[in-house]
Structures are given as C-alpha cells and as structure tokens.
TIZA-917571 format. One record per residue (C-alpha): x negated, y negated, z negated. Coordinates in steps of 0.05 Angstrom, whole numbers, plus 5000, padded with zeros to 4 digits. Last residue first. Example, Ala and Ser with C-alpha at 12.3 -4.5 7.8 and 13.67 -1.06 7.14 Angstrom:
2
472750214857475450904844
***
This chain:
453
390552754947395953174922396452904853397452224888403052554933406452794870405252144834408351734893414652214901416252194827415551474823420451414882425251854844424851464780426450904827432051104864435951314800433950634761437250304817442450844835449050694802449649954793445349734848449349924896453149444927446849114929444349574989449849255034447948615023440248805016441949075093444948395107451748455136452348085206452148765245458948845203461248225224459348195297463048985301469348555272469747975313468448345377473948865360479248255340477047865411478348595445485148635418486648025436487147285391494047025369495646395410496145705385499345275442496344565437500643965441502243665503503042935510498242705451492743185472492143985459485044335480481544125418486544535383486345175409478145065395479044985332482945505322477946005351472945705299478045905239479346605268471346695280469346395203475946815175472547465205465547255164468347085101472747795117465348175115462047745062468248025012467548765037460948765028458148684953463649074901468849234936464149604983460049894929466950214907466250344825467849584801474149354848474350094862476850124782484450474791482551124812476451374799471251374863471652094880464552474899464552934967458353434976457953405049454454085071457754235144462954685119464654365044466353705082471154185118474054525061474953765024478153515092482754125100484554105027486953435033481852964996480352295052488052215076490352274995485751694978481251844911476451274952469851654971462851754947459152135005452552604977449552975031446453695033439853825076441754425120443953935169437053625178437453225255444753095232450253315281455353475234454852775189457052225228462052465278464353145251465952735186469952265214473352775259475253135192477052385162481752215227486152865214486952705142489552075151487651305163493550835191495450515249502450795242503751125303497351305314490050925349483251115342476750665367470050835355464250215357458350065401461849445410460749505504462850195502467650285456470949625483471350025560474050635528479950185488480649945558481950555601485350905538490350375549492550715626491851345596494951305529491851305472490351775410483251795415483051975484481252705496483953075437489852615410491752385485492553145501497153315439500952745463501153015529504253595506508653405457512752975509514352335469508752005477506151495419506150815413498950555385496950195326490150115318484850525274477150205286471550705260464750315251458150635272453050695210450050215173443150345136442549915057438850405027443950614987447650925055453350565091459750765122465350245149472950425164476649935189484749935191487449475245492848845222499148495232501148135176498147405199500947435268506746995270502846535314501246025263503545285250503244985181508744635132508144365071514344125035514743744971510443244987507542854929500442724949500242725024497743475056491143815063491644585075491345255023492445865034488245955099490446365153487646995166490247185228489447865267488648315204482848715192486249235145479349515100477550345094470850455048465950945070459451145016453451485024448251724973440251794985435252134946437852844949435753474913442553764911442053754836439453114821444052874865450353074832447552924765445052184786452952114825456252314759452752004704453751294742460951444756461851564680458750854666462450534713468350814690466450614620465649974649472449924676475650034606479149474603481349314678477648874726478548214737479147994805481647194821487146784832493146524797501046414789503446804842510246954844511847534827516448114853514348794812510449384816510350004762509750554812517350904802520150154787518649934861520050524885526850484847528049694875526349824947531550524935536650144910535849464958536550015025530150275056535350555117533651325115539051835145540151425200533151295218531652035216525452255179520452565215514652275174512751785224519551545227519351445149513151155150515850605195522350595158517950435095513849875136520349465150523149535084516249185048515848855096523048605087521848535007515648105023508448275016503747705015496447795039490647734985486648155016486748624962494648504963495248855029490949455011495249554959500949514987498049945048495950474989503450464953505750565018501351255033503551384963511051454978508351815038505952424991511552344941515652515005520151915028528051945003534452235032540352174977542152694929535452774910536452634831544552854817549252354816552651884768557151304779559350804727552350664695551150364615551251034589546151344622538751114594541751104522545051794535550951814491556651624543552352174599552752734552560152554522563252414595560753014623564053494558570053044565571953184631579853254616579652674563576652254627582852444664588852394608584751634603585251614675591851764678593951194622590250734663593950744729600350724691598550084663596549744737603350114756607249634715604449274657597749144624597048664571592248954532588249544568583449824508586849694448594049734474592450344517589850744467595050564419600750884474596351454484596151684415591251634345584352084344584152344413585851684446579351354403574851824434577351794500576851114501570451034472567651604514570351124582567350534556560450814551561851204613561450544646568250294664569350064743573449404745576249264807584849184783582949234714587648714702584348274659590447774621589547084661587046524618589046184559596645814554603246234536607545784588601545944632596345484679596044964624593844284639586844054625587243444562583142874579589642444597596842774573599743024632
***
C-alpha cells in the first residue's frame, strides 16, 4: 500500500452502489419516477433512478415503479403539495387516538402555569402529564402512549418549543397596553351599569412542594453543580385566591391530587360529601379545613374544572347578605371557569362574569400583577427556613436527610401567605382599572350625602 493513500474497497474504487435495500422514497421521488417512466421506458427509468441495481433488488424496483404509475392520481396530489411531498407515509388526520381540543388546552394551561413559576418542563413531564389527562379523559392507556410524534405535533399545534433558557424576566407583549386600556373601558362600563362600586377577581396558582432556588454558590470554574432535593420540586396543589378592589380576602380553595374510587357510587358520594376524598383522608383534609380556615378539593388530576367553579361560586357569592345586588368577577378566559354551566350559573345567582384577554394576564390579572409574586416570596421564605433546619440537624457522621414537607406543612404555608398579603398589596393590583373609577364614585357618594344634609 502506497503510504497516505486509503486502499480501495472495489476493483472499480468509490463506495458501495445504494441498494435501496431500507430506503423509503418520498412521493417527491416516487412522481419523478413515474413521470420520467411515462415519457421514455422502464429499462431508462431504472438506469436513472436505481443505477447499479441487479438481481431481485432491481426487480423489486421496476414493480414499484409499474405500482406508483398505477396510483398516479395519489402520487401527483401528495408529490406537488409543498407541505406533502417530502413524507413517505400518508394518513388521514385522526387516524390515530389523540386528546380532545378541550384537554389539549387543559395541558397547554398546566404548561403554562408551570413556566409562570418559572418551573422546567421536560419532554417526560411533559409525556407523563398527557397520559394523566388522558386517563382522566377516559382514554385507554393502550390506545394513547404520548409517543415523540404526537409530543412534537402538540408542540407545533400551540407554537411551543424546547429552549434553553437564556434569560429572565416578564415583558409583556406589544400591544398589552391597548389591552389594558380595553379592559379598563370594560370593567367601568360594566359597573357603571350594574350600579356597583366594587369588582372581584380569582386567580388559580400551582403551590408546589419545593421551590428550590436556581441558583447556589459553587468554586469559580466548576463545570458541574450539583444540589440535593427530595425529588419534589414538580409536584404541586392548585390555589385559587379571591379578592375585591378594596383590598378584602376571601377563603382560599386548595385542589390536591387525590386517587379516586373505582365504584361509581362511592365516588359520586366522596364528590358530594367529602370534597372528593376518601373516608379515612377526608378525616384529615376535614381536620386542616378546620384549623386554616381554608377549603380543600381533591381529583384525579389536581386540577381546577368546571365542576369546582359552580361550587366556587355557591361558596362565596350565593349566600351574600344582598344577593339581589349584582357582582362584578374578572376571570382568567380558562375553559374550567366559562363552560356554559358555569356562565348559566354565575348568571343564576347575579355574578356578572368579565374575561381577562387572553394572552396579557401578566398586565390585565391584578393577581399577576401585585400578589401572586409576594405570595411565592413568602412560600420560598417557609421552604427555605424548613431547610435550614434539615440541615442543622445533620453532623459530620450523619448527614442530614432532607425530607419533602406534609400536606398539612404545604396548607399552613400557604393560608400564612395569603393572611400575609397586605390589603394595599392586594388593592394595588388594581389600581390600573378602578382608581379614577373608585374615586369619581366616592365623590359622587360624598356630594349626594352633602346635598342631603
């Protein structure tokens, strides 16, 4: 062998003729073929397009050139399609078992409820909490696996990607003030004719059961950084929170995850007299209720719905010393808060229901806006202290265990928060919609009571 020279692998040199042996054509390929066999023979066909091939590898191609020829009226819409052309299977749109547009949603909400917190979401959560939707939905495990196609079409089908993060911070979209501007209009014209001087307004949070912090103190120049938690930073309650403009808090709705009977009949029973629970955890849940001053629900997916918004409502709003006096709730535009059963009974006991628009609650939700930032400052304070205390209890010989905090530390944590909030806190949130409102109306009130007098 002469030196740097590679030695030949074939008398003839090059590489390998392709022999088509795995090689699926796209129907690009295939309406080429087909079009260029109809305009000369067979034989040239096959020496442009499979060079080199012998045998039965040759044979194999010449019938599926007489094949594609045969279904050339397919082959010619999906070869000229710009968005089909480039695939080598086709199938019609719901040939496989998908989610319901309606849960689809429901995961776009926990992403983004995730990702407000600032919690990462990775391709296996992502899976795992699809199949978890999907069970709740009545859809069979074997029928539904998440698979890579569908994680990467549901992705595409809401315009969300895999990044890496590169930065921090909120910053609202373009036109967010004109959204604030049209919300504005909208809440002063709604109560100006209802006659109200107060709005309400419920936001939904995840309180998760770690928050650990995202960044820690290492050696200059490490390239690994490595911290110890319990494997509990994903796993979180939903919280829902309701406040007036004047700044009053209201009892805080807690939504757990909770296994669910399998008899209908009892679970239809732990729905109406236990919140959802079992009877031997319904014991405690009742117990924390108690002692919080805070309602506790718990389904299979730990989740808000339509079902927990009607009870919602019943709970804060239907036993009202003035029922006849109309109230004015801005909401999220969240599936589980407009169902036509929620908006019909809102309509029943005289809630007039305004949407936040979708897409600016970082600047339209008063709780984005002023609470809901002091309110996981103050969670991350009682995680963080807990901690510490894990740790002090370690020494040199036996290192401290770190153990996620219970149920009832979680509850405790929460209900201290919210009593924690500052009514101008919670009043701040706002100031963007009813400050001048509020005080035109309070000047109204004063001059008719001086006329009056």
């Amino acid at each position: 062998m002469v030196k740097g020279k590679r030695q030949r692998l074939h008398e003839d040199g090059g590489r390998r003729p392709k022999q088509y042996k795995r090689d699926v054509p796209t129907y690009e390929f295939r309406l080429a073929v087909v079009t260029f066999f109809k305009a000369t023979s067979i034989a040239k066909a096959l020496e442009r397009f499979y060079h080199g091939l012998e045998g039965t590898p040759r044979e194999t191609a010449r019938k599926n050139i007489y094949y594609w020829a045969k279904n050339i009226s397919k082959i010619q819409v999906a070869g000229s399609s710009n968005s089909i052309k480039s695939k080598k299977k086709l199938r019609a749109a719901g040939t496989a078992t998908v989610l319901s547009p309606a849960t689809d949603l429901q995961l776009v909400r926990w992403i983004n409820a995730y990702r407000d917190d600032g919690a990462p979401i990775s391709s296996m959560m992502l899976r795992l909490k699809a199949l978890e939707f999907a069970e709740a939905t009545g859809v069979r495990s074997d029928l539904f696996t998440a698979t890579r196609s569908w994680r990467i079409g549901f992705l595409r089908r809401h315009s969300l990607r895999f990044r890496a993060r590169i930065r921090q911070g909120q910053i609202p979209p373009a036109d967010s003030a004109k959204a604030v501007m049209d919300l504005n209009a909208k809440l002063r014209s709604a109560m100006d004719s209802l006659g109200v001087d107060v709005a309400y307004t419920a936001d939904q949070t995840p309180i998760f059961f770690e928050y650990v912090p995202k960044t820690t103190i290492a050696k200059k120049g490490v390239k690994t950084v490595w911290v110890r938690t319990n494997g509990k930073d994903t796993e979180c309650m939903v919280c829902m929170l309701l406040s007036s403009s004047f700044g009053e808090k209201r009892t805080p709705f807690l939504v757990l995850k909770s296994t669910q009977s399998k008899i209908p009949e009892t679970r239809a029973e732990n729905n109406r007299v236990r919140h959802g629970f079992g009877k031997v955890l319904w014991k405690e849940v009742e117990r924390l209720q108690s002692e919080y001053e805070v309602q506790i629900y718990g389904n299979r997916c730990g989740w808000w719905d339509s079902r927990l918004s009607v009870i919602w409502l019943d709970y804060h709003f239907k036993g009202r010393q003035h029922p006849e006096r109309p109230v004015v709730l801005l909401w999220d535009l969240f599936s589980g808060h407009w169902s036509l059963e929620v908006v019909n009974h809102a309509k029943s006991i005289n809630v007039h229901l305004v949407e936040v628009p979708g897409g600016h609650t970082s600047v339209c939700q008063p709780a984005d806006c002023a609470w809901n930032r002091p309110l996981k400052q103050r969670m991350r304070r009682h995680w963080v202290q807990r901690l510490a205390e894990q740790l002090a209890d370690g020494s040199d010989e036996r290192p401290a265990a770190i153990k996620s905090p219970s149920r009832e530390e979680v509850v405790r944590w929460t209900t201290a928060s919210s009593r924690d909030l500052a009514t101008s806190t919670i009043s701040n949130g706002f100031l963007a919609f009813f400050a001048s409102h509020q005080m035109n109306r309070m000047l109204r009130l004063l001059l008719t009571r001086l006329q009056i007098n």
